[in-house]
Each structure stands twice: as structure tokens, then as C-alpha cells.
N, C-alpha and C positions, 0 to 999 in steps of 0.2 A: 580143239584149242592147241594153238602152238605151245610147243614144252620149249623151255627155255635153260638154256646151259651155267647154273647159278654159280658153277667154279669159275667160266670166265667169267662172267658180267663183274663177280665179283673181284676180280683179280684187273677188269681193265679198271673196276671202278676207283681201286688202289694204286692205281700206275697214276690216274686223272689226277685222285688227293696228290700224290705225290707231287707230281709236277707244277701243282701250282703251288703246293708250299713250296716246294726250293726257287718259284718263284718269285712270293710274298718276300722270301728272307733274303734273296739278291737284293731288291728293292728296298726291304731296311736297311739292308745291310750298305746298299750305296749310299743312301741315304741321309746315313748316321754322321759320316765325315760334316765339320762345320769347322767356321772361322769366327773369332770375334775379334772385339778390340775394347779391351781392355783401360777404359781411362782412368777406374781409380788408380788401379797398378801398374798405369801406365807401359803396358806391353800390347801386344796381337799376339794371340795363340792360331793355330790350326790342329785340326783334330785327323788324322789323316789313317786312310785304312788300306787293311791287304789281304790279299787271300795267297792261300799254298798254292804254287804251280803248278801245273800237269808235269812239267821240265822235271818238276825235285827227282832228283833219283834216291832222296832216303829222306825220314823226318827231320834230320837235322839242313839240310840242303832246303826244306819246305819250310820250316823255319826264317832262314834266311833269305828265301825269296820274297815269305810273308812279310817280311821287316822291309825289304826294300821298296815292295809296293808301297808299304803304308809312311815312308819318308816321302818318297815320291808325289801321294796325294795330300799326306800333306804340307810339303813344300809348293805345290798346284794352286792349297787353299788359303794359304800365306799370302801371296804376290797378288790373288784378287781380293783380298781384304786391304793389303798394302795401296794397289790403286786406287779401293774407295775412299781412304783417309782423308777426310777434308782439313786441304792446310789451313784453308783463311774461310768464311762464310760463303766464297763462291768459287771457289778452286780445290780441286781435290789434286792429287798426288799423280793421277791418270789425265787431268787436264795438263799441267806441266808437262808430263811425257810429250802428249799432244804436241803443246806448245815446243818442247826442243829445251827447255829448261831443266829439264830432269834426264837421262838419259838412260834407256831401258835397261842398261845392262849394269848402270851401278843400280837397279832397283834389283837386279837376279844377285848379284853378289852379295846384300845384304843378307836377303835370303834365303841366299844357301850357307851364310854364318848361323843361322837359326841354330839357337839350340834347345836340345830335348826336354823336356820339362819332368822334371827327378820324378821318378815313380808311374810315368805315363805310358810306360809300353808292359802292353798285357796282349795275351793269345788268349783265345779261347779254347773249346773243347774240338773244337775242327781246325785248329790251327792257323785259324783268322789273327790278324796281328792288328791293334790301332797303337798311335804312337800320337802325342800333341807337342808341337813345336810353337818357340816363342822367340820374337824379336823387339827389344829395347823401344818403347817410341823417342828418348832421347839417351842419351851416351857420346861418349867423345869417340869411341872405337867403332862401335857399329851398332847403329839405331836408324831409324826412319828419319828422324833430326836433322841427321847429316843430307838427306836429300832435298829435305822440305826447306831448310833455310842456309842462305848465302851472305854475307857480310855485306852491309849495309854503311850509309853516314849515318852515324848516331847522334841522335838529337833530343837534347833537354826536356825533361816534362815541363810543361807549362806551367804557368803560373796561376793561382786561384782566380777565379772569375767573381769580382768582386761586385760583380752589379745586385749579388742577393745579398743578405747579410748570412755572417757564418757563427758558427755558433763552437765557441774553442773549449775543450774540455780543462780547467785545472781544478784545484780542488772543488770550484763549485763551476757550476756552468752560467757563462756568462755571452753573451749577445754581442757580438763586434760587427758593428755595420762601418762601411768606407766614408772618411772624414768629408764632412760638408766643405766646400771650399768657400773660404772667407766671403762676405758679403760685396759688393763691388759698389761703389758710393758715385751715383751718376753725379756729372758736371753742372755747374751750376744752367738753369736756363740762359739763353742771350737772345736779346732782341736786336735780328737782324737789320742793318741799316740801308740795306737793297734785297728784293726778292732774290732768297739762292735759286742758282738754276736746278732744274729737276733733273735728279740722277737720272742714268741710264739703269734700264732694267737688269735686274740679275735672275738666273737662274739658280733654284734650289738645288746643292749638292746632292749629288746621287745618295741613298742609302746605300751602307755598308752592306751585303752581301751575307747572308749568313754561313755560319759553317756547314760545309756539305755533308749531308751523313757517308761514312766512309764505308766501302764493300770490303778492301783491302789495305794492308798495313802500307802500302808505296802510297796513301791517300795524306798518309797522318803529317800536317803540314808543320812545318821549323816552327821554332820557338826563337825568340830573344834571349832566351833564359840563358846563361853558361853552359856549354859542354863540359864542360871538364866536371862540373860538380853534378851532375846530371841531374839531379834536384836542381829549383830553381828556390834560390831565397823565401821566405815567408814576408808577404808583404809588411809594410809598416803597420804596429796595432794589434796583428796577429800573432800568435805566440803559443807556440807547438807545446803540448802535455809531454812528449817523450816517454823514451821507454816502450813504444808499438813495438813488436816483433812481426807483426805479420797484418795482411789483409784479406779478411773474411767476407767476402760477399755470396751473400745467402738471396740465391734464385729459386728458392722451394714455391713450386706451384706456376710456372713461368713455362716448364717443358726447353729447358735450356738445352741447345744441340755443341755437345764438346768440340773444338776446331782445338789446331797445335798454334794457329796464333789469332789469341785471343785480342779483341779492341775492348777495353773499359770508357764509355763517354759518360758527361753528364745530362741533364738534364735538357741542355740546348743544342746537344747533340755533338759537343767539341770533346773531343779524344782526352783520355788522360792517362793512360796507358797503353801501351801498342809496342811491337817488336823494334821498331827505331831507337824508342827508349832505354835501350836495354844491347849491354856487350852482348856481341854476335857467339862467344864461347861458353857463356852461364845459359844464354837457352839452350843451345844445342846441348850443352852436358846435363841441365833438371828441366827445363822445358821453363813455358812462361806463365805458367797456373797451374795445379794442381783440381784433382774434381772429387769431390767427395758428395754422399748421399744423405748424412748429414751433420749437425755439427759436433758430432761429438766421436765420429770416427775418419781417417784419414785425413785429419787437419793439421797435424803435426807440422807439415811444411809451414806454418805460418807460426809459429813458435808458441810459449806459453801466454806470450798478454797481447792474441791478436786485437787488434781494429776490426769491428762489427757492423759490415752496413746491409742496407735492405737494398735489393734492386727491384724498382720500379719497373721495368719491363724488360723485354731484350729484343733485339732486332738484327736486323741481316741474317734471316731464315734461323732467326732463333738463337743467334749463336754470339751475340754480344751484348753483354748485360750492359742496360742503361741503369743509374743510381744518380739520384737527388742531389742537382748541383752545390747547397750545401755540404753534404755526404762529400761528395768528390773535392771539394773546397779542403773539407776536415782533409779526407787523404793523402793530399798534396802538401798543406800543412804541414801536417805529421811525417809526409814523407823528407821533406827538408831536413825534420831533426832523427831520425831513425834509417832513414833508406832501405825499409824493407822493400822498396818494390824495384830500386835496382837491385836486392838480392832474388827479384823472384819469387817472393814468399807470400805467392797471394793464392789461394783455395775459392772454387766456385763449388757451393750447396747447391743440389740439384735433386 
């Protein structure tokens, strides 16, 4: 029987364990760095890591190389969460690049304004450093905002779509449907004293075209309404409750996909919110929705006595709540006499 040499076996068998855990823990250890994107707080973090050099020539020198890798990964891990940001339901931040619309090098300078997130940089027992960086999604200085949108014509929210009836909130709720138009009292009959001759044939007018469902905010077509008051009047009849501060529209259960410019349409699929609507300086500096998870935390954007609607579905890959062309009637209403939605102050429950 072979004798077998039990110091080495055991000693290579030690070197094996060895090596594959300092394998296992490079692998976590790369691993661990991540990005997200932050829509209730409206930021992107990255989480970014490092190890001591072989270079350090003393702990403090390993230190500081550890810090610099782990800025480095995660400034790496920034700019690919940065590209993924979807501006609109079908354009993300990396499609623009693409397109020449965005240019890559103000996406690195954002960037590299990242700042540290208080309390985030920690070493471990081997001198490993992670560090999480964060950049604004909207700000007037330096936010993703400033990349993702460009000054536009602004154009008037539209006016209610009076072909449902709406239903106006005052002290009690009362039903306003659009005035019947007076009765029309045909001419008396006359009996002709020669056959009339037979018209020429006509053809039926084309039907109207309905509204397109829109992909993008360049979709959301003019209004009649005034510019200047960006609310468009409350038609005749209807008559605003006032005092809204804000609008709530609660998507729970819907799997609603966050975008930086959101479309609110109604029910027939015509826009009543979109970045047109809205000064090009108030998104860029709070953005044009807020998102919260539910209604009773991070709704403050919408003030103490928001307007509460349900949305009926969402569309354009999830990412634009449809609500109840009444609903959006009320809105628009209300938004005449409050203007919370040119302040911005509208919250998606999600």
C-alpha cells in the first residue's frame, strides 16, 4: 500500500481552500458595486468600490489609492445608469447621445460634479474602500434635467372635452353636461309649381381623424386656448371648486414605468398634460411629476388639498397614465382656477 505524505496533501489541500476563497470574495467583491435611480428622491446613486494597490508604499498611501479606485467605479457606474434614464416612453438618455441631441461629454461632466453621499465611504478590514455617489435628476446647476430637456414653444393645455358630461365638485356634487342647442323649427312645407331639378350628388364628409396616441412630448399637438394664461378658460356652465394645490394620480396596481417627461391623456387618448405645457425652467429646476409609493408618503409636492384621480390604465410601455375623461375634464377645470399643473405639482402613486 502506498504511504501517503499527510503534511503535504494537507498543506496543498490549504493553498486549494485558499485560493478559491480569495476567489469567491474578488467575485463578491466585484460584484457588490451597483447603480440605481432613484425616482422617489429623485437622484441616481452609484455604489463604487476599491481595493489597496500593490503601488501603496505605506497604509496611508493604500488608503488613498483604495478611495480613488472606488470614485472611479463609481463614477463608471453613474454614467451607465445615466444612459439608461428613459426621457420620454421611448427614448432614453443613450438614444439622444445616439441621435447627436445630447452630447457625450456634457453627460461626463455631470458626472464628474457627482457628489459623495454624506456617510458613504467606509474601508473595511483589508482596506477595501466603497464610496456612493449622487447626481440631481432635476436642478438648475447640474442635474440630468439639464441634458434631457431643451426649450420648447409652449402651448396651452387644452380645453375640457365636453362631449361626456362632467361632474364639478362644490358643496355638493352636481352633473353638468354641454347645453343642448336650441331646437331648429323647419320651413313651412311648399308645393312646388314645376318638378325641381335633382341635385347633383354629394359626398359625405370625411370623418375627423382621431387623436394619435402620442410616444413623445414633440407629439402633443397646439391648442386654441391662450398662451399666456396657460390654463385655458373653464368652459361656459362649468365652474372650478378651487383651492386644488396639487394632482394626485394614483397608478397602484398598473406597474407604472417612471420617465422624466411624463404624458397625462384622457380617456380618448388626447393629452392633457405634457412638457409643452409647462415653462422650460420649472421642469428643469423640480421636474414634471413627482413618484411616490403611496399616498401618504412623498406626496408633499402636491400640497395639502391635492385633487385625487384614479388612472384607468397606462400606456406607452407603461409609462403614461391614462385617467377617466371626466377625471381629466375635472383637472383641467380646476386647473383654470388653481394652476397647480403649470406649478408642477402633480405626484404619480405607483
Amino acid at each position: 500500500m502506498k504511504k501517503v505524505n499527510l503534511l503535504n496533501y494537507f498543506s496543498r489541500s490549504m493553498v486549494l481552500v485558499g485560493i478559491l476563497t480569495c476567489l469567491c470574495f474578488s467575485v463578491a467583491f466585484a460584484a457588490e458595486g451597483d447603480a440605481i435611480t432613484d425616482w422617489e428622491n429623485a437622484v441616481i446613486r452609484g455604489k463604487g468600490y476599491g481595493a489597496p494597490s500593490e503601488r501603496a508604499k505605506n497604509p496611508g498611501h493604500a488608503r488613498i489609492l483604495a478611495h480613488q479606485a472606488a470614485m472611479l467605479d463609481a463614477y463608471r457606474r453613474l454614467a451607465e445608469q445615466a444612459k439608461g434614464i428613459h426621457i420620454t416612453a421611448t427614448s432614453t438618455i443613450e438614444d439622444n447621445i445616439s441621435s447627436g441631441d445630447i452630447v457625450v461629454g456634457e453627460v461626463d461632466a455631470v458626472i464628474k460634479r457627482a457628489k459623495v453621499v454624506p456617510g458613504s465611504e467606509t474601508y473595511d478590514e483589508y482596506g477595501n474602500c466603497s464610496v456612493t455617489l449622487e447626481v440631481p435628476l432635476f436642478g438648475v446647476n447640474n442635474s440630468i434635467a439639464k441634458l434631457a430637456f431643451k426649450p420648447v414653444k409652449k402651448v396651452a393645455f387644452p380645453a375640457p372635452n365636453l362631449n361626456v358630461s362632467v361632474t364639478v365638485e362644490n358643496n355638493t356634487k352636481t352633473t353638468v353636461t354641454p347645453p343642448n342647442p336650441a331646437p331648429v323649427t323647419p320651413p313651412a312645407a311648399t308645393v312646388p309649381t314645376t318638378p325641381p331639378s335633382e341635385p347633383a350628388p354629394t359626398m359625405p364628409a370625411p370623418a375627423s381623424e382621431p387623436t394619435p396616441a402620442i410616444s413623445d412630448n414633440k407629439d402633443i399637438p397646439d391648442t386654441k386656448a391662450s398662451v399666456g394664461s396657460s390654463a385655458a378658460p373653464a368652459p361656459k356652465g362649468l365652474t372650478a371648486k378651487g383651492g386644488f394645490t396639487g394632482l394626485i394620480v394614483d397608478c397602484r396596481g398598473l406597474d407604472l414605468n417612471p420617465v422624466m417627461s411624463p404624458v397625462i391623456r384622457n380617456a380618448q387618448n388626447e393629452p392633457i398634460y405634457g412638457y409643452k405645457n409647462l415653462d422650460y425652467d420649472k421642469v428643469v429646476s423640480v421636474g414634471m411629476a413627482g413618484y411616490a409609493k403611496n399616498l401618504n408618503e412623498n406626496t408633499e409636492r402636491a400640497g395639502k388639498n391635492p385633487l385625487v384621480v384614479k388612472a384607468i390604465r397606462v400606456e406607452n410601455n407603461n409609462s403614461y397614465p391614462v385617467i377617466s375623461t371626466e377625471d381629466a375634464n375635472k383637472v383641467l377645470v380646476e386647473n383654470s382656477a388653481s394652476h397647480f399643473l403649470d406649478n408642477c405639482a402633480v405626484v404619480f402613486v405607483r
